[in-house]
N, CA, C and O atoms as a GROMACS GRO file, in nm:
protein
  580
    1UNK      N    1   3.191   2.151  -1.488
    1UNK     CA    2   3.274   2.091  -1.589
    1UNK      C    3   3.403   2.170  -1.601
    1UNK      O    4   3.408   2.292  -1.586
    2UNK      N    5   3.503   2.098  -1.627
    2UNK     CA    6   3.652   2.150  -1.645
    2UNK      C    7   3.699   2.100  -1.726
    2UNK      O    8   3.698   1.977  -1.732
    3UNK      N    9   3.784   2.209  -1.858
    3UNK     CA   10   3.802   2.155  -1.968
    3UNK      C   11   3.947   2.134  -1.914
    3UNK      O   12   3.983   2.234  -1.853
    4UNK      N   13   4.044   2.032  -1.918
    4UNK     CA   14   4.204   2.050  -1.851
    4UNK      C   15   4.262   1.997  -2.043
    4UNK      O   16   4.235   1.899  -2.113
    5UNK      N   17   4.339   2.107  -2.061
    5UNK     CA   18   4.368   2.098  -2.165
    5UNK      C   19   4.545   2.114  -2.168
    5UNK      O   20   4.606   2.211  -2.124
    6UNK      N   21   4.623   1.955  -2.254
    6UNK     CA   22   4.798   1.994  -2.249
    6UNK      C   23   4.786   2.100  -2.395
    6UNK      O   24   4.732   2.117  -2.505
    7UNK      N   25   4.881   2.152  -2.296
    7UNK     CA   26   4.927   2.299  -2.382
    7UNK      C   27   5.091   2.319  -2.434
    7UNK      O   28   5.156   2.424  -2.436
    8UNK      N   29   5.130   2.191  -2.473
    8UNK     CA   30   5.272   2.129  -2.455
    8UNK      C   31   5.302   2.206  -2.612
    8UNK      O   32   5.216   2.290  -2.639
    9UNK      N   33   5.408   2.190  -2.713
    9UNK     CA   34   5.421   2.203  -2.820
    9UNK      C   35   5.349   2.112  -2.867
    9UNK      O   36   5.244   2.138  -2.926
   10UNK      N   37   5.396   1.976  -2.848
   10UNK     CA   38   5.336   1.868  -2.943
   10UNK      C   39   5.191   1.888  -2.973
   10UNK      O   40   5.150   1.809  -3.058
   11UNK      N   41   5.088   1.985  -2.917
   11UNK     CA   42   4.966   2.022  -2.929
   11UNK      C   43   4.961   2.133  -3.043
   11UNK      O   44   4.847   2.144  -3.087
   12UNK      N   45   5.038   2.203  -3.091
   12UNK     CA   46   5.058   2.329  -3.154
   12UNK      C   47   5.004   2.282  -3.289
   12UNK      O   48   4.961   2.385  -3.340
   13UNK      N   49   4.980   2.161  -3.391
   13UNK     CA   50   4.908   2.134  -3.462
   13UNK      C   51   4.761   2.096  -3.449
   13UNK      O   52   4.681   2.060  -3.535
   14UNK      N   53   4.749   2.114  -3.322
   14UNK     CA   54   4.568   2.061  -3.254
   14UNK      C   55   4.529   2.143  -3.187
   14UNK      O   56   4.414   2.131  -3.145
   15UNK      N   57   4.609   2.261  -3.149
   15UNK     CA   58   4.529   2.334  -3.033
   15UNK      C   59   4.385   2.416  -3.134
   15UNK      O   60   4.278   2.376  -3.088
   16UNK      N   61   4.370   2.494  -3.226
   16UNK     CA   62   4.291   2.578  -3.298
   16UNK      C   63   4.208   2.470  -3.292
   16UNK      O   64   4.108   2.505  -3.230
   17UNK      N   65   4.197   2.333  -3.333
   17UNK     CA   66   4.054   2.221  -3.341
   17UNK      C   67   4.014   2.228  -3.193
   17UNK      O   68   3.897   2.239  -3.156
   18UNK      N   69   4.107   2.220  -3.121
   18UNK     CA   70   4.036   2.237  -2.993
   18UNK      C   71   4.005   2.302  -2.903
   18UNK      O   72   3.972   2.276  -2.787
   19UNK      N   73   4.026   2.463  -3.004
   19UNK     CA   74   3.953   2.602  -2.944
   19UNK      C   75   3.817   2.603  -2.983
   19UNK      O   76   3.726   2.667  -2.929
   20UNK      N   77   3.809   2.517  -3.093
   20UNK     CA   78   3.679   2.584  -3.173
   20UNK      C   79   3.593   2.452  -3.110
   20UNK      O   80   3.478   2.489  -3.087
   21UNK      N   81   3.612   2.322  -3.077
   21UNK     CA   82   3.521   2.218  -3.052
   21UNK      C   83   3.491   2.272  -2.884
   21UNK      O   84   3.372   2.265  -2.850
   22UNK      N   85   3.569   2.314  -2.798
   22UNK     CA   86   3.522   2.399  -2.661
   22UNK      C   87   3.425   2.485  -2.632
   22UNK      O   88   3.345   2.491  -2.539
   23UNK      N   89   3.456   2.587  -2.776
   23UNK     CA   90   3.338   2.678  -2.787
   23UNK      C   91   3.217   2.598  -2.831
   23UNK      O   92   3.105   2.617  -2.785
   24UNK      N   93   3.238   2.533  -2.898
   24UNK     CA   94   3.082   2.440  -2.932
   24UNK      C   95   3.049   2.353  -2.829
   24UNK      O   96   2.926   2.353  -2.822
   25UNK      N   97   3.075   2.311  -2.782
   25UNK     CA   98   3.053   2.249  -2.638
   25UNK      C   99   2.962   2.368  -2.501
   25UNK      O  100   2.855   2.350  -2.443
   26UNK      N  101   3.039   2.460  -2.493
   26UNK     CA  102   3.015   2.557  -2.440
   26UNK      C  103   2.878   2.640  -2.519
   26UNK      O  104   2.820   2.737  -2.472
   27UNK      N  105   2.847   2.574  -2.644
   27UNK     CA  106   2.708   2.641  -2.676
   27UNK      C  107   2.558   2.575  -2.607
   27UNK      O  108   2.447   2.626  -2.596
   28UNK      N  109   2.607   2.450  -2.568
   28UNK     CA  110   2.515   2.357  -2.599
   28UNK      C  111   2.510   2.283  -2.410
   28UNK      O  112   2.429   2.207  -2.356
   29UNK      N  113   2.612   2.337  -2.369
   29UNK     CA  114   2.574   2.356  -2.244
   29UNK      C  115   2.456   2.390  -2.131
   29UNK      O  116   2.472   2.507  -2.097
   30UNK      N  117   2.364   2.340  -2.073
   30UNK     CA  118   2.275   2.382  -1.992
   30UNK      C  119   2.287   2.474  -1.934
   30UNK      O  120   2.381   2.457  -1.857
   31UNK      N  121   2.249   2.562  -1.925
   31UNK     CA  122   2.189   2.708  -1.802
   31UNK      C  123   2.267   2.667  -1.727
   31UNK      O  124   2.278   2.547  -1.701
   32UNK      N  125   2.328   2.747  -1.683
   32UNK     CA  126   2.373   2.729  -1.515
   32UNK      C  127   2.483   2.656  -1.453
   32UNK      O  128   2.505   2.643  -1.332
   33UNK      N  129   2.566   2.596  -1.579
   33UNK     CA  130   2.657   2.499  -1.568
   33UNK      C  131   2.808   2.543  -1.557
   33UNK      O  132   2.874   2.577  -1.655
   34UNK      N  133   2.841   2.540  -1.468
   34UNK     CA  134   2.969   2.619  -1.408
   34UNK      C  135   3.045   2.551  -1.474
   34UNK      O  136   3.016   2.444  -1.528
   35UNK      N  137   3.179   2.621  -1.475
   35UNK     CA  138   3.271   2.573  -1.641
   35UNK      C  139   3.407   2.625  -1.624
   35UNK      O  140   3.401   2.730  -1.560
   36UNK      N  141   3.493   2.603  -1.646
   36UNK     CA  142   3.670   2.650  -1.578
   36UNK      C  143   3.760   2.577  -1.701
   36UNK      O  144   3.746   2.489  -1.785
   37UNK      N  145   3.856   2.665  -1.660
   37UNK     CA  146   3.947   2.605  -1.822
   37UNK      C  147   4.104   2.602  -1.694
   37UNK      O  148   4.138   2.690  -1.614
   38UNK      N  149   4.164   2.473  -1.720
   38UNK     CA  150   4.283   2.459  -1.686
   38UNK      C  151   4.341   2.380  -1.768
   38UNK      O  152   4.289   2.279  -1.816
   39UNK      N  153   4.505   2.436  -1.798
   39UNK     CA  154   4.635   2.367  -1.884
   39UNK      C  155   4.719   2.338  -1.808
   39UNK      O  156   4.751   2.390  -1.700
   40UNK      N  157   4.759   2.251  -1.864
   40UNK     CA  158   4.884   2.197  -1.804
   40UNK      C  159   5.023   2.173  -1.930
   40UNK      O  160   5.005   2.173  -2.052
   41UNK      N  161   5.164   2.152  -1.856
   41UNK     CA  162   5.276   2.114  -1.964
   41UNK      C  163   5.320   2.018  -1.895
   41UNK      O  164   5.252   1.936  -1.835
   42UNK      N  165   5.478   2.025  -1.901
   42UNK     CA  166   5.564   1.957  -1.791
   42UNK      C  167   5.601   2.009  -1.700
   42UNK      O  168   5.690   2.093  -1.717
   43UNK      N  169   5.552   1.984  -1.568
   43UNK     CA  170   5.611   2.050  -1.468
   43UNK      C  171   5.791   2.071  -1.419
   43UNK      O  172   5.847   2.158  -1.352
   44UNK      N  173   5.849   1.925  -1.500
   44UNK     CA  174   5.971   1.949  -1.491
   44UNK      C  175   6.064   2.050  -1.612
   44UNK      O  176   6.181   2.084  -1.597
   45UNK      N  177   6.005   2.074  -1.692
   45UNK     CA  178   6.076   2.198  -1.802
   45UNK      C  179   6.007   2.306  -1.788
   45UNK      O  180   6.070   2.412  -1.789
   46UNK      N  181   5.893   2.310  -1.776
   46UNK     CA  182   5.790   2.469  -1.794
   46UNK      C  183   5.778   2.548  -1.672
   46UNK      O  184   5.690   2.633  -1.653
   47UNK      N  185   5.897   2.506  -1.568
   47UNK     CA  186   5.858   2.564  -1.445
   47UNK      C  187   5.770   2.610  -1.363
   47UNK      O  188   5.705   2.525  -1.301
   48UNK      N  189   5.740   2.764  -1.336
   48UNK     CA  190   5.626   2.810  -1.292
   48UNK      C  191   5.482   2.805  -1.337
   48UNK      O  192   5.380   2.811  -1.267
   49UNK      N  193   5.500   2.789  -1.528
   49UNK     CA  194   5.417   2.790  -1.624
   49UNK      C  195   5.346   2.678  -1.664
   49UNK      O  196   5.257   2.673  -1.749
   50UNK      N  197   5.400   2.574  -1.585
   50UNK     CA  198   5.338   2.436  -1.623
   50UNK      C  199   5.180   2.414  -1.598
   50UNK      O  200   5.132   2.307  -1.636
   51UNK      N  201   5.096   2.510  -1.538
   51UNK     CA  202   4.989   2.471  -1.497
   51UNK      C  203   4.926   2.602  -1.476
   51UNK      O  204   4.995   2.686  -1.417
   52UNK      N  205   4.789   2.640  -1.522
   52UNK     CA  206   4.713   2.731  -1.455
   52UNK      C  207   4.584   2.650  -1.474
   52UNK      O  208   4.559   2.547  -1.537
   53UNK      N  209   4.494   2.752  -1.379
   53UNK     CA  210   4.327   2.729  -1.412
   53UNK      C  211   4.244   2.921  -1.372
   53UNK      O  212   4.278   3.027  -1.319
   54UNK      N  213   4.146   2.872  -1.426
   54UNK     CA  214   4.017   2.940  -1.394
   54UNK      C  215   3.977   2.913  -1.302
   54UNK      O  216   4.033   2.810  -1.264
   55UNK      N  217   3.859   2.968  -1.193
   55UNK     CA  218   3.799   2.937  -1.098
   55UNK      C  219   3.628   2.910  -1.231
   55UNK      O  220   3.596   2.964  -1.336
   56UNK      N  221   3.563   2.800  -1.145
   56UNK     CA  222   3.444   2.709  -1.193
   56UNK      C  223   3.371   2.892  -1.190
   56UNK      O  224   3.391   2.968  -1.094
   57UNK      N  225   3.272   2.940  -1.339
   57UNK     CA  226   3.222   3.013  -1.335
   57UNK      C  227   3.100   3.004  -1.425
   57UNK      O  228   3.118   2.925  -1.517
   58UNK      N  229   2.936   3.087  -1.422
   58UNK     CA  230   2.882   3.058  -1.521
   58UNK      C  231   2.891   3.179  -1.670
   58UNK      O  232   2.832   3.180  -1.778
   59UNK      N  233   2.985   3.261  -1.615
   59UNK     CA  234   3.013   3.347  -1.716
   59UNK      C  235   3.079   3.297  -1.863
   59UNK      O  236   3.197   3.328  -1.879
   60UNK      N  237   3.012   3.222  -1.972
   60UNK     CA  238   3.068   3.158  -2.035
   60UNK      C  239   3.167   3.282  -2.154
   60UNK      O  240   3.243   3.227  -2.234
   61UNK      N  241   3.160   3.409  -2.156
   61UNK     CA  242   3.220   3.494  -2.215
   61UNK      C  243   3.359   3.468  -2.159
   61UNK      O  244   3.454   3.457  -2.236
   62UNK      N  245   3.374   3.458  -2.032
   62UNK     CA  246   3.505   3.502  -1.980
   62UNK      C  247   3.601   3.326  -2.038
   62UNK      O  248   3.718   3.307  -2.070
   63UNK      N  249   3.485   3.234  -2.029
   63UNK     CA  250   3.563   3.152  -2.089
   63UNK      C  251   3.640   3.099  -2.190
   63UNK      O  252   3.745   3.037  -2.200
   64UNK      N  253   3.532   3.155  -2.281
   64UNK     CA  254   3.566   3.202  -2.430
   64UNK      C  255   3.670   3.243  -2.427
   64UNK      O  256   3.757   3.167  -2.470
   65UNK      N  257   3.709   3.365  -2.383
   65UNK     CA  258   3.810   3.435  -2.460
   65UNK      C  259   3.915   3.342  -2.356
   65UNK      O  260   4.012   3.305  -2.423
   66UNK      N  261   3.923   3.293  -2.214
   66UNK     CA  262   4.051   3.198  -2.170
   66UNK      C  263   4.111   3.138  -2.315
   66UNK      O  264   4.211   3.165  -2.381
   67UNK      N  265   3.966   3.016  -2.337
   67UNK     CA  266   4.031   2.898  -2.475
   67UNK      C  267   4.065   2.960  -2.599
   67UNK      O  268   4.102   2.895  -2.696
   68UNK      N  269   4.047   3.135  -2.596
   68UNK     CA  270   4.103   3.196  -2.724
   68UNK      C  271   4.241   3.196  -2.700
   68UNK      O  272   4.320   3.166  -2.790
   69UNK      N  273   4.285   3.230  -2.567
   69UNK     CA  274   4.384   3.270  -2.538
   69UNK      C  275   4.507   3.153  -2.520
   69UNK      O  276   4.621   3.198  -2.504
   70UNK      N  277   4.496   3.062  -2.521
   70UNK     CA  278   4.572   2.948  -2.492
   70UNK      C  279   4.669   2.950  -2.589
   70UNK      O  280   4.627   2.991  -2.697
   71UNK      N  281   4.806   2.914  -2.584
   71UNK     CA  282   4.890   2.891  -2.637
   71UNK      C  283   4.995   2.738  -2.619
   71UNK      O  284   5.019   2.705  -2.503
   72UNK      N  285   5.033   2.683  -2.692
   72UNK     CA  286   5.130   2.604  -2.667
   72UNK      C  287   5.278   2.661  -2.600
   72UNK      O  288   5.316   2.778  -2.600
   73UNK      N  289   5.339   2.560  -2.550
   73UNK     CA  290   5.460   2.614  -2.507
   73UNK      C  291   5.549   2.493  -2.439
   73UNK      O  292   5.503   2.395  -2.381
   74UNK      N  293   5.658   2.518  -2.456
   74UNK     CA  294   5.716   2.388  -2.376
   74UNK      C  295   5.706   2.242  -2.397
   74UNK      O  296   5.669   2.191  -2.503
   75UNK      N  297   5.748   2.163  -2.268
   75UNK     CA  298   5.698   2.018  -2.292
   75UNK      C  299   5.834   1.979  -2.263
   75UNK      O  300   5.875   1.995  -2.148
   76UNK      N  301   5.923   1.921  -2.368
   76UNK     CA  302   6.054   1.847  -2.339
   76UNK      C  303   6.076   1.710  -2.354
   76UNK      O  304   6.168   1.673  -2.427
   77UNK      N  305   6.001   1.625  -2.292
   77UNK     CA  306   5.998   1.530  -2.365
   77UNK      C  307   5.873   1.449  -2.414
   77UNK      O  308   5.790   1.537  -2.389
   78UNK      N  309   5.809   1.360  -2.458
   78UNK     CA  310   5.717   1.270  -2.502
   78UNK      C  311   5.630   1.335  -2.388
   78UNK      O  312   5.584   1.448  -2.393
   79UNK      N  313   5.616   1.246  -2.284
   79UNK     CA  314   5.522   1.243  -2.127
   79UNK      C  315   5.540   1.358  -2.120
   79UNK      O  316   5.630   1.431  -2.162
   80UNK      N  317   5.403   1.382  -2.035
   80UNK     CA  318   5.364   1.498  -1.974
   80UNK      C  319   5.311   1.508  -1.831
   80UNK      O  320   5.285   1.399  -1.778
   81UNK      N  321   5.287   1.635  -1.746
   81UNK     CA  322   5.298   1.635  -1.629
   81UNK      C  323   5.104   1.579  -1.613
   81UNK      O  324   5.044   1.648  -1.530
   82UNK      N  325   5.031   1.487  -1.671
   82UNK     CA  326   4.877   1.458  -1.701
   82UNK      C  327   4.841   1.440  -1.590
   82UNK      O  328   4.738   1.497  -1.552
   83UNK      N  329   4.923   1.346  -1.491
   83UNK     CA  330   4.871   1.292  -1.334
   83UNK      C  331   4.899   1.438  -1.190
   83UNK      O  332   4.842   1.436  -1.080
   84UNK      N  333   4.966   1.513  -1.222
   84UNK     CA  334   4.966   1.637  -1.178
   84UNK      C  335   4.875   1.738  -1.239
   84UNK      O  336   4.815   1.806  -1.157
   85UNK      N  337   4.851   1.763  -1.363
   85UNK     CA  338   4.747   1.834  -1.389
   85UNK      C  339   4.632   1.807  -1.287
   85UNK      O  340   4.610   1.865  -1.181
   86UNK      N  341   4.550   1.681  -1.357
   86UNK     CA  342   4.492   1.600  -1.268
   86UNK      C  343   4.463   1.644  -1.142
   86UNK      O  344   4.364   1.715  -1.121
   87UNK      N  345   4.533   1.612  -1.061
   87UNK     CA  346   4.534   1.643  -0.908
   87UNK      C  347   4.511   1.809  -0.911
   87UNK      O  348   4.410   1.878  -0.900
   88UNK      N  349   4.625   1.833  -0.927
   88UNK     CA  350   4.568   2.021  -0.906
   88UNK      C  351   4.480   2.058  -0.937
   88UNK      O  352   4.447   2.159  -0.875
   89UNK      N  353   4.386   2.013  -1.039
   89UNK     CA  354   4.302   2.074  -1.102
   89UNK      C  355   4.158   2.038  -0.977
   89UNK      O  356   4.093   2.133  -0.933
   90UNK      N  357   4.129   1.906  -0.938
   90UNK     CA  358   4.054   1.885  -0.807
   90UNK      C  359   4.096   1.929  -0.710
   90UNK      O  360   3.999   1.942  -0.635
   91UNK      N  361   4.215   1.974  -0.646
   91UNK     CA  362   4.267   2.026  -0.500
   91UNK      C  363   4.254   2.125  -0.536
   91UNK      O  364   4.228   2.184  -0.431
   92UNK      N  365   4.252   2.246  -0.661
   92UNK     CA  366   4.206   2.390  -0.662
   92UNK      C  367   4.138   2.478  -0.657
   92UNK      O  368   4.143   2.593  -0.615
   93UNK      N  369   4.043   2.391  -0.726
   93UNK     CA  370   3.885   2.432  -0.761
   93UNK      C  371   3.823   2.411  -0.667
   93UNK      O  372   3.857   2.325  -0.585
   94UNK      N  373   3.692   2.500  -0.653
   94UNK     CA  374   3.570   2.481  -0.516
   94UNK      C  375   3.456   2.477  -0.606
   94UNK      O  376   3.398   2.568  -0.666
   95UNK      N  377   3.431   2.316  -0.603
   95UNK     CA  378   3.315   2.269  -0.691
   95UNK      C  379   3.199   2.288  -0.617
   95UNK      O  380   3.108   2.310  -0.696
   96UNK      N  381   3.150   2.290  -0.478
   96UNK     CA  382   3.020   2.377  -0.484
   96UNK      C  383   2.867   2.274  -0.494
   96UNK      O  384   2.781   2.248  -0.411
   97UNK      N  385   2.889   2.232  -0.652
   97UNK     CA  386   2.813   2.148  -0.699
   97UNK      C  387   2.758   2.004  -0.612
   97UNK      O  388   2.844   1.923  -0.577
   98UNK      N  389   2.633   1.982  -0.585
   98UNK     CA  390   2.610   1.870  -0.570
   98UNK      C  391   2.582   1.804  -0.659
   98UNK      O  392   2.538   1.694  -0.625
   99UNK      N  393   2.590   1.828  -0.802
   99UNK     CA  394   2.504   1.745  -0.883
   99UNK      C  395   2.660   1.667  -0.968
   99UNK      O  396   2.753   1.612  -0.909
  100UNK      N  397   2.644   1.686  -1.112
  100UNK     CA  398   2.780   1.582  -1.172
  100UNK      C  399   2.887   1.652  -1.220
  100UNK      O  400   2.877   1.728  -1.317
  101UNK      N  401   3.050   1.622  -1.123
  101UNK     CA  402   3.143   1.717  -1.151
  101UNK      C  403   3.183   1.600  -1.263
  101UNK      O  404   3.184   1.477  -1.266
  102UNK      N  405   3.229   1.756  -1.388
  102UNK     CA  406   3.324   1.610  -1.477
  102UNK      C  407   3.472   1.709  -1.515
  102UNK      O  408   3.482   1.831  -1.515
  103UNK      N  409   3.556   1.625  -1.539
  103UNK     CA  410   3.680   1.719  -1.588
  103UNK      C  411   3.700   1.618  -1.752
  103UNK      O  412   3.706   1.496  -1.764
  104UNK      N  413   3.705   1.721  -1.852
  104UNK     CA  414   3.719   1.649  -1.991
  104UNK      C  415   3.872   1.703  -2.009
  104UNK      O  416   3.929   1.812  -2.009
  105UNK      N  417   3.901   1.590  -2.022
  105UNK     CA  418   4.099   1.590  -2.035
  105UNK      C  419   4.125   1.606  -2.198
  105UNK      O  420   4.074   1.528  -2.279
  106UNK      N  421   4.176   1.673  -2.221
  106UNK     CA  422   4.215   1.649  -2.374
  106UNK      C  423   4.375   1.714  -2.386
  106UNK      O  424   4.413   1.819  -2.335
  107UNK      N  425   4.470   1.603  -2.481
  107UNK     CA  426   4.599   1.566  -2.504
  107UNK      C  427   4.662   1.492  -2.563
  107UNK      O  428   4.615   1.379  -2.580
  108UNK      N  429   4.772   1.520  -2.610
  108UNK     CA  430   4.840   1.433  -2.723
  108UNK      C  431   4.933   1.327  -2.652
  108UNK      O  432   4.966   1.237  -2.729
  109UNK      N  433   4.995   1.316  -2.497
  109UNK     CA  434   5.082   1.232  -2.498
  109UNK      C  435   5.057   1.141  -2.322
  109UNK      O  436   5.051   1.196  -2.212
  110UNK      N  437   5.053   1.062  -2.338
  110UNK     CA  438   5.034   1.015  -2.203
  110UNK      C  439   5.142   1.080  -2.088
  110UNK      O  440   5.235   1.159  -2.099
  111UNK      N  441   5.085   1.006  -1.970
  111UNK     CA  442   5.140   1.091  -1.838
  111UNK      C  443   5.320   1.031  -1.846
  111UNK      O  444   5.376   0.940  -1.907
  112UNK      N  445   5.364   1.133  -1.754
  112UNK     CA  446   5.470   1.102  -1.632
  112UNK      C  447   5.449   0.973  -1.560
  112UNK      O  448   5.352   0.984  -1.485
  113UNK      N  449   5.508   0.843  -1.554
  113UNK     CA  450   5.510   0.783  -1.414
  113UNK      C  451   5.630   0.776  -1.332
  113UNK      O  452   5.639   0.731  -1.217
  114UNK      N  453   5.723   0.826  -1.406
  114UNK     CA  454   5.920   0.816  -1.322
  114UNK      C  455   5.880   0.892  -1.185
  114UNK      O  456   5.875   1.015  -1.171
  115UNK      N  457   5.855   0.808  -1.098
  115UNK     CA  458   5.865   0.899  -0.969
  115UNK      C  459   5.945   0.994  -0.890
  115UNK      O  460   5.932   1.026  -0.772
  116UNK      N  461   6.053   1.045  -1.002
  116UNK     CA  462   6.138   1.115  -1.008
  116UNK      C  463   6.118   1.270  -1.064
  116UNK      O  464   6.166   1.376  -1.023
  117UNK      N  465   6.031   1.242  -1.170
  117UNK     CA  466   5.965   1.341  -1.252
  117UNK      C  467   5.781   1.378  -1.243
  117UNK      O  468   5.716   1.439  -1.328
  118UNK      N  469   5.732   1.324  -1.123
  118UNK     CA  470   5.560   1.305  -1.137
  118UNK      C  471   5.539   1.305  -0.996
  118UNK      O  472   5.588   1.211  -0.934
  119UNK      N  473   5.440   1.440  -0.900
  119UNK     CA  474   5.440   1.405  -0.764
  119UNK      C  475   5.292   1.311  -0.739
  119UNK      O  476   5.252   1.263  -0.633
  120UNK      N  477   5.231   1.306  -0.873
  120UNK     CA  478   5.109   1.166  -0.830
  120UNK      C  479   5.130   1.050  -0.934
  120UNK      O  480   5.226   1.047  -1.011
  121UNK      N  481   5.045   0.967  -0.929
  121UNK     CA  482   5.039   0.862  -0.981
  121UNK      C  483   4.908   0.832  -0.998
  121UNK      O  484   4.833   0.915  -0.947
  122UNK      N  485   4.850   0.732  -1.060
  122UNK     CA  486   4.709   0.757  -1.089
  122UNK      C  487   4.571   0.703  -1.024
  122UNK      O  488   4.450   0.718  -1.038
  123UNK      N  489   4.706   0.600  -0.909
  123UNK     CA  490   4.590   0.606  -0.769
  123UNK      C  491   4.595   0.704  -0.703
  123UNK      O  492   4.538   0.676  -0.598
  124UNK      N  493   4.640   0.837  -0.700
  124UNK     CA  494   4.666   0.919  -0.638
  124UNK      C  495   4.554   0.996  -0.717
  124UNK      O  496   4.460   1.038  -0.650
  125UNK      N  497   4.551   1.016  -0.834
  125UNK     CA  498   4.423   1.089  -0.904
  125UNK      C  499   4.292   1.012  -0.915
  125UNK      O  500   4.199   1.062  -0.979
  126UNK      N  501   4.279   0.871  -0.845
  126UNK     CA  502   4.159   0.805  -0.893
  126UNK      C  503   4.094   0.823  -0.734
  126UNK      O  504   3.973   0.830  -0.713
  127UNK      N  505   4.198   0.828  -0.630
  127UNK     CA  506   4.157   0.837  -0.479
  127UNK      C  507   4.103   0.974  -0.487
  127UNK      O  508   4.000   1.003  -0.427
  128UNK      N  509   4.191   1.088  -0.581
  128UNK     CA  510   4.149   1.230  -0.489
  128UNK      C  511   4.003   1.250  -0.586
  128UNK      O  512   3.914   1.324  -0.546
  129UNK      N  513   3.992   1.185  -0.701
  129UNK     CA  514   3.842   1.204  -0.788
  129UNK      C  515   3.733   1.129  -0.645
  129UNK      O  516   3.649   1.214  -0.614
  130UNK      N  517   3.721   1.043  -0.587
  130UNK     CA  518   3.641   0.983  -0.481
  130UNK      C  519   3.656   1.043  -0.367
  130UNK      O  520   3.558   1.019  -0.297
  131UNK      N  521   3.750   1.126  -0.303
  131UNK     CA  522   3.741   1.194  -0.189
  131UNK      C  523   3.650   1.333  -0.219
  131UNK      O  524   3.671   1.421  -0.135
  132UNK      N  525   3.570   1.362  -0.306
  132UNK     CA  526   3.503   1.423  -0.364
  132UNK      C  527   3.325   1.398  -0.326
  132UNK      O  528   3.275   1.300  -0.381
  133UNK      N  529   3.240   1.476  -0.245
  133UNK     CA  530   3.086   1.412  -0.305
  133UNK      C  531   2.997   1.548  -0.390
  133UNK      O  532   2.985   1.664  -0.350
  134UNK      N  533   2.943   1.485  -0.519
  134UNK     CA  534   2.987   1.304  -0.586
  134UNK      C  535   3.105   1.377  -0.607
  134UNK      O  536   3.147   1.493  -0.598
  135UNK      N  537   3.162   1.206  -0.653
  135UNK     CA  538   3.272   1.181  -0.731
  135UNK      C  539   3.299   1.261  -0.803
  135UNK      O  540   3.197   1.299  -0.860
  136UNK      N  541   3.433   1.339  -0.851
  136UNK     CA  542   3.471   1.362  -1.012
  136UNK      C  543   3.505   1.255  -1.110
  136UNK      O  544   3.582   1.164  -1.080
  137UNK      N  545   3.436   1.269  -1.253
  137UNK     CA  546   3.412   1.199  -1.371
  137UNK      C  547   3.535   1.260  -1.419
  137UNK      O  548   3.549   1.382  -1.412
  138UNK      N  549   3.630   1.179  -1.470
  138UNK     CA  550   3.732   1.188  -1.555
  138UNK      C  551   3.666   1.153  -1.729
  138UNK      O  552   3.630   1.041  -1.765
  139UNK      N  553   3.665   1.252  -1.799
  139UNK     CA  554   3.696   1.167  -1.950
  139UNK      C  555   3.785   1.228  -1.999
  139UNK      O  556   3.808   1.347  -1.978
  140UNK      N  557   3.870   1.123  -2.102
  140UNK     CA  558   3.928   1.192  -2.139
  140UNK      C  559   3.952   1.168  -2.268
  140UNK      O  560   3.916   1.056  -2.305
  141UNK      N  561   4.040   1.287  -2.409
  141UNK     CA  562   4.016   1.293  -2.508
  141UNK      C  563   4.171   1.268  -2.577
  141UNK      O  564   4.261   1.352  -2.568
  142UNK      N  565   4.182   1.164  -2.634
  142UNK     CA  566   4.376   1.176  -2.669
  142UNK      C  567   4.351   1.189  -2.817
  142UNK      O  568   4.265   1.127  -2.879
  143UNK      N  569   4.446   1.285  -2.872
  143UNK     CA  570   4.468   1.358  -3.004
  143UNK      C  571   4.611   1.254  -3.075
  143UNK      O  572   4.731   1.253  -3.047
  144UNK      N  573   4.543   1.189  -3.158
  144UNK     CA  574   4.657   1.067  -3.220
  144UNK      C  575   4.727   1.139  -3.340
  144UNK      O  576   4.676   1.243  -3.380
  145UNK      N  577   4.808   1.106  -3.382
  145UNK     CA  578   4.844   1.146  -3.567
  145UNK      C  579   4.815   1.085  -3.638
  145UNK      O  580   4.839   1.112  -3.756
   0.00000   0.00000   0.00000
């Protein structure tokens, strides 16, 4: 499981609800269930910073303190870099797993599609979830006002 979490400003009133609902998630987790934390912003304002991850681990301490550590930052406009998160987050990770990969998306603003500003699109993230065995499970969680 991979929590891919935007870490944009517009999150800076939601991020603390969704430090503390991670860790509860992370209680209730099965034995053995490998677990990685990646953020994303805009790749076109946040430069280098637009994106990190964890490598998939069952050390759930080290994860903890990642989702302590998260901060908002950046962003720029409305959209966000979601369909690049996305992708990087499956082309980075070495899932390992034969059993059910899922990535739980959680964010306040829908994606990028200006193909000017976005290097996927979301057949591009629905192909690279199936070039996968199994599949990666997308859900995802949008934070409204």
């Amino acid at each position: 499981m991979v929590f891919l979490i935007d870490k944009t400003g517009s999150m800076e009133d939601d991020i603390d609800s969704v430090k503390e609902n991670l860790t509860a998630i992370l209680e209730v987790l099965p034995t053995g269930t490998r677990v990685a934390l990646a953020t994303y912003g805009d790749k076109n304002s946040d430069g280098d910073e637009w994106y990190s991850t964890t490598e998939l681990t069952t050390n759930y301490d080290d994860i903890r303190s990642e989702i302590e550590g998260i901060e908002t930052t950046g962003g720029g406009d409305w959209e966000e870099s979601v369909y690049d998160g996305l992708y990087e987050t499956m082309d980075r990770l070495v899932w390992q797993s034969t059993g059910k990969r899922m990535i739980l998306l959680i964010g306040d603003a829908g994606p990028l599609t200006d193909d000017d500003k976005t290097d996927h699109s979301l057949d591009d993230v629905v192909d690279k979830s199936k070039e996968e065995t199994p599949n990666i499970n997308i859900y995802t969680i949008v934070i409204e006002e």
